[in-house]
N, C-alpha and C positions, 0 to 999 in steps of 0.2 A: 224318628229314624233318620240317621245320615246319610246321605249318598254313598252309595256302595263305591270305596276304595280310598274314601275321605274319611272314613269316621276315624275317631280319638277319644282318647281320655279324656275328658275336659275336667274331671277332677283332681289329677295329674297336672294338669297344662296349670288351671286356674292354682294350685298350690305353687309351683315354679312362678310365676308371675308374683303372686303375692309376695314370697318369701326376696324376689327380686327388688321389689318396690321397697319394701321397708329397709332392705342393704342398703338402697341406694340412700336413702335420708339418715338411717343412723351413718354411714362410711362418710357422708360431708360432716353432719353434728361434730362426730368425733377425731376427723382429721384439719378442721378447721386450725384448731389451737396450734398443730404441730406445724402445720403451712406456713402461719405467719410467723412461728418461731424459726425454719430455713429461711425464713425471705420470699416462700414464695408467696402466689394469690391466694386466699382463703381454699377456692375453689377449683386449687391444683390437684389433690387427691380423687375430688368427686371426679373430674373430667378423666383424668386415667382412669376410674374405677368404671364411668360409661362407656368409653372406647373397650373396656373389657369387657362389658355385658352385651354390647352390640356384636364384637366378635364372637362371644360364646353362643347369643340367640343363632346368628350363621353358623355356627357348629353341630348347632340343637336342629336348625330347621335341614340343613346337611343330613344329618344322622335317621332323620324321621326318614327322607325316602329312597334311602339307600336299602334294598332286600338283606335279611340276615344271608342268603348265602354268599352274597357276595365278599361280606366281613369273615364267615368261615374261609374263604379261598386265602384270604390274605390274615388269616390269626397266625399264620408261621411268620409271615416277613415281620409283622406290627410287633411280636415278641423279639423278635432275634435284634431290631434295630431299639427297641428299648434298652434291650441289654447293654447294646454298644453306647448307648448316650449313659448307661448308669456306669458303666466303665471310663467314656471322656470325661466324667463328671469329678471324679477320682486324679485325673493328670493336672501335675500342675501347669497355668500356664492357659488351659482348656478350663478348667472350672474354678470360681470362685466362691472361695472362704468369706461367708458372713458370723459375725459372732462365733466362730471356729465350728462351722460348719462349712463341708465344700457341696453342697445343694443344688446350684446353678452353673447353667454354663453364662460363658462370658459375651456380653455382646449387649447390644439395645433392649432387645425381652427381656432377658433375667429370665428362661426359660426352667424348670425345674423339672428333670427328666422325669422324678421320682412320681409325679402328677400320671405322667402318659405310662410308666410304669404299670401304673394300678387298671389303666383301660386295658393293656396288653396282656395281661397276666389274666384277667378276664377270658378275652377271648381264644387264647390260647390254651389255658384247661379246659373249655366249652367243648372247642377241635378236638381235642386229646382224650378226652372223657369220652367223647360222642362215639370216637373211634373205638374207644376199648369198653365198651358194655359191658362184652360177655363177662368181663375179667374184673367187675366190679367188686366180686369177692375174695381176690387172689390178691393176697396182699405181693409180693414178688415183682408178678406183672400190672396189677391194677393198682395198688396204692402206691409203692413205695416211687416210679416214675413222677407222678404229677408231685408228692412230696417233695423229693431233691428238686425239683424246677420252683418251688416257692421258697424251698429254705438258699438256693443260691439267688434268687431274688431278694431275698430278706438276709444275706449277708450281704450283697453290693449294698443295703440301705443304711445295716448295721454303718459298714465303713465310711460314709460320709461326716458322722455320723446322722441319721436321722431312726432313732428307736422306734416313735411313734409311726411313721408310716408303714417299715418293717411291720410295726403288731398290724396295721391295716390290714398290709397286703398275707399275711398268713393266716389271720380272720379271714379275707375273702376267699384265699385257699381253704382254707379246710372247710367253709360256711359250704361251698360249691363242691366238695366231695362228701358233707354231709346228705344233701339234697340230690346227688348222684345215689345215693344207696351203696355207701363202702361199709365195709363190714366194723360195725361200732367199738367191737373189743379191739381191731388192729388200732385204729383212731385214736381210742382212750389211750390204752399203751403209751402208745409213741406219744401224746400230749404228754403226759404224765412223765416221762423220758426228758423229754424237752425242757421242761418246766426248770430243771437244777440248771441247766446250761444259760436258757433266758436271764436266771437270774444274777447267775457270772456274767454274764456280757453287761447287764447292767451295773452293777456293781464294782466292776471294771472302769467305768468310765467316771471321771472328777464331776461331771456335768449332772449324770443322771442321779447319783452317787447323792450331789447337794439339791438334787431336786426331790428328791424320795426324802431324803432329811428332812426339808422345810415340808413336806405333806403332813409327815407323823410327829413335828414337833420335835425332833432329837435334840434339838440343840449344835449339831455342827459348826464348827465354826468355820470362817474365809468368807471371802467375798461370794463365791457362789451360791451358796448356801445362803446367805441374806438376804440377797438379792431376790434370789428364786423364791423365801419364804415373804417379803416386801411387797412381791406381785403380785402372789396366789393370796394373801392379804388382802390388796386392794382391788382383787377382783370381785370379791365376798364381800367388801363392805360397800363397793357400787353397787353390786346387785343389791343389798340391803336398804341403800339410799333411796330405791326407785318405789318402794313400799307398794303398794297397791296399784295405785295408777299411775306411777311416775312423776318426773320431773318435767317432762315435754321435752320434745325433741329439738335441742339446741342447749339446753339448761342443763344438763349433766353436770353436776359440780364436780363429785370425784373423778370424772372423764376429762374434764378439762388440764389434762397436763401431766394428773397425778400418777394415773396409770398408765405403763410403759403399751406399746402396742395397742394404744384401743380398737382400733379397729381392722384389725387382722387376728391376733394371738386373744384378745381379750373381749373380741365383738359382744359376742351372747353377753356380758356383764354392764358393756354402756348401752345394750339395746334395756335389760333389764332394768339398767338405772334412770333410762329416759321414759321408756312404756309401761316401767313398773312390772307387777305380778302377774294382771292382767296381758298386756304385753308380749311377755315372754313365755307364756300359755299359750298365747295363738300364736307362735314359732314354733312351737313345737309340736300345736296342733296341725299346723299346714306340714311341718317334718313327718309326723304320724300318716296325715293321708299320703301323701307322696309315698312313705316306705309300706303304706297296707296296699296303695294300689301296684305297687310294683312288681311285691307278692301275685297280686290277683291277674296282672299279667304275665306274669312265669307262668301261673297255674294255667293259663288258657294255650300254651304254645303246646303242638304236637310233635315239636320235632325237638331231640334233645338237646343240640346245639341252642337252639331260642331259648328253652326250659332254662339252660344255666348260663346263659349270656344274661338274660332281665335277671336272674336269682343274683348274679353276681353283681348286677349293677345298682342292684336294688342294696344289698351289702356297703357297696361302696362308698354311697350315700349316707347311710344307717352307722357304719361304721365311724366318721369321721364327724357325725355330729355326735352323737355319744361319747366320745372322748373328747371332745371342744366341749360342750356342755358340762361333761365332768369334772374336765381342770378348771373351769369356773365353779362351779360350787363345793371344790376342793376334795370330790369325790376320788382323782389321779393327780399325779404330780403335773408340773407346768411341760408341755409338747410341743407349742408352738403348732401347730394342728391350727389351719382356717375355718370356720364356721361355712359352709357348702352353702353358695348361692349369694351368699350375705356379706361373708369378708371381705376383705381391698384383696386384692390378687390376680395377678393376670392368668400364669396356669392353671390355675385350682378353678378358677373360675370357669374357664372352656371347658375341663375336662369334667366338672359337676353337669353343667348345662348339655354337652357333648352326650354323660350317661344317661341325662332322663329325654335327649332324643330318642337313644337306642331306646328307652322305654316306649315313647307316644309312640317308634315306627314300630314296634313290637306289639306294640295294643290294636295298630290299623290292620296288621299283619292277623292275626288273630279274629279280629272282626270282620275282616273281607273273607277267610276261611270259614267261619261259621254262616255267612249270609250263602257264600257260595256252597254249603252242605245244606 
C-alpha cells in the first residue's frame, strides 16, 4: 500500500523509464556515424538528446502534480495559443522550411508547434465534451462543434505540410468522441464522407503522391519517388539484419550511414537492427503496457474531463507509435513521425513524456479518490 496522496502507476512510470533508457543508447549508436561526418563529437547528438530527456522528465514530474482542474480552466487559453503558433508557423520569416516543410518556428529550439498542437486539442475536446453531455447524441449541437475544431486543426497541419500528424490529431479526435458516446451512425457517416476528400489532399501533394508510390511498388518515376522507396527499403532490411538477437548496440551495419534518419524518422529499425527480434518485442511490449495502463486509468477517473483527458493522451501515445512502427515495416508510407520516448527530438520528446505525466497525476488522482471512498 502507498502512502495516501503518493501512490502511482509504477507500471506506467517503470515502462517510460525503460523505453527511455534504451532511446538513449540506440540515439548515441545511431548518431555517432552522422557526428563525425558534420565535424562534430561522436557524442553531440546523445548530449542534445539528454538535455531533452531531462527537460521532458521536468515536464513529466510538472504534469503529475498539477490537479486536472486546473488544466480544464486553462484547456481554452492552451488551445487558442496553439492555433496561433500553428498559424506563425505558416508566415514566412517566422517559420522555417525543412526538406519543404515549414514545421518549426525559428530560433535556437527548433520548436514544432504541431507537438503542443496534439496536447491542446486534448484538453480542449475534454472542456468541450464535459460541457456538452447532454447533447452527445445531437449531431447539430454535440458532434458537428468538436468536429470543425479537429478538421480546422488538421487543415493548419495539412498546410505546412505535415499529413501524418493531421491523421494523429483526427485519430485523437474522433478516438475521444468515440469514448464520449457520440452517436456511431453520425460518426461512421461523416468518416465515410471524409475519406474521398483525405484522399484528394493526399494525392495532391508531389511528396505524399511519391511516398504512397514507393509503399505499393508503382513504379513512379523522379527523385521523390526513389528516394522515398530507397528508405522504406533500408528500413526493412535493417530490421532484417538484426535477426533474432541482434547486432549489439554500436554494430548496426546498415545503420551506419546507410540509412537516412536513423535515429529520429527510422529509430524502431536501427533499434531492431541492433537488439534484433527479441529487442523490438520488448519496445513494444513496454509500448503495450504503457497504452493498456493508460486505458485503465481513463477507466478509474469519475469525472468526464479526466475520463477523456488520460483516453486522449493514452491515444496520443498509441497513435504515433503505430504509424512510426508501420513505416518501418512498410505497413504506411514514409511520415517522418518520431518513435514517442525513444527518437532524437526535442518537442516530441516533452510533449510524450509531458502526456504520461498527465497519465501518473491522473492514476494518483484516482487512487487518492478511491482510498478516500
Amino acid at each position: 500500500m502507498t502512502k495516501k496522496g503518493w501512490a502511482i502507476d509504477w507500471l506506467l512510470l517503470g515502462s517510460v523509464l525503460a523505453l527511455l533508457a534504451l532511446g538513449i543508447a540506440i540515439v548515441f549508436s545511431s548518431s555517432t556515424h552522422i557526428a563525425l561526418v558534420k565535424g562534430y563529437a561522436p557524442t553531440y547528438y546523445m548530449r542534445l538528446h539528454l538535455l531533452n530527456v531531462v527537460l521532458g522528465l521536468g515536464a513529466m514530474a510538472f504534469a503529475i502534480f498539477v490537479p486536472a482542474k486546473a488544466w480544464e480552466r486553462r484547456a481554452r487559453l492552451f488551445f487558442f495559443v496553439a492555433v496561433a503558433l500553428l498559424v506563425l508557423v505558416l508566415v514566412p520569416g517566422i517559420g522555417k522550411n525543412i526538406n519543404g516543410a515549414q514545421r518549426w518556428l525559428r530560433g535556437p529550439f527548433g520548436i514544432q508547434p504541431s507537438e503542443f498542437a496534439k496536447i491542446a486539442i486534448v484538453f480542449f475536446l475534454a472542456f468541450k465534451l464535459k460541457a456538452t453531455e447532454h447533447l452527445r447524441k445531437s449531431f447539430r449541437e454535440g458532434l458537428l462543434p468538436p468536429l470543425m475544431v479537429i478538421g480546422m486543426v488538421a487543415f493548419l497541419l495539412v498546410l505546412e505540410p505535415s499529413n501524418s500528424m493531421a491523421l494523429i490529431v483526427t485519430g485523437i479526435g474522433v478516438g475521444m468522441l468515440f469514448a464520449w458516446g457520440c452517436n456511431l451512425w453520425h460518426l461512421g457517416l461523416l468518416a465515410a464522407g471524409a475519406l474521398p476528400l483525405a484522399a484528394a489532399v493526399l494525392l495532391g501533394q508531389a511528396h505524399s503522391r511519391a511516398r504512397i508510390a514507393a509503399l505499393f511498388g508503382l513504379g513512379e518515376q523522379g527523385t521523390l519517388a526513389v528516394n522515398a522507396a530507397t528508405h522504406q527499403s533500408d528500413m526493412l532490411k535493417a530490421l532484417g539484419n538484426g535477426q533474432l538477437f541482434g547486432t549489439g548496440i554500436g554494430k548496426g551495419v546498415l545503420g551506419n550511414g546507410q540509412v537516412s534518419e536513423p535515429f529520429t524518422d527510422a529509430i524502431f529499425s536501427m533499434l531492431g537492427e541492433q537488439l534484433g527480434f527479441l529487442g523490438s518485442a520488448l519496445v513494444l511490449v513496454c509500448f503495450g503496457v504503457l497504452i493498456w495502463r493508460g486505458i485503465r486509468i481513463a477507466d478509474e477517473q469519475d469525472d468526464t474531463f479526466a475520463f477523456l483527458v488520460a483516453f486522449g493522451m493514452t491515444l496520443l501515445i498509441a497513435f504515433n507509435v503505430f504509424i512510426h512502427v508501420g513505416v518501418c515495416v512498410q505497413m504506411g508510407p514514409a511520415t517522418g513521425q518520431p518513435l514517442p520516448l525513444i527518437s532524437y527530438g526535442g518537442t516530441s520528446m516533452i510533449v510524450s513524456l509531458f502526456a504520461c505525466g498527465i497519465l501518473l497525476g491522473l492514476s494518483r488522482r484516482a487512487a487518492s479518490t478511491g482510498e478516500a471512498a
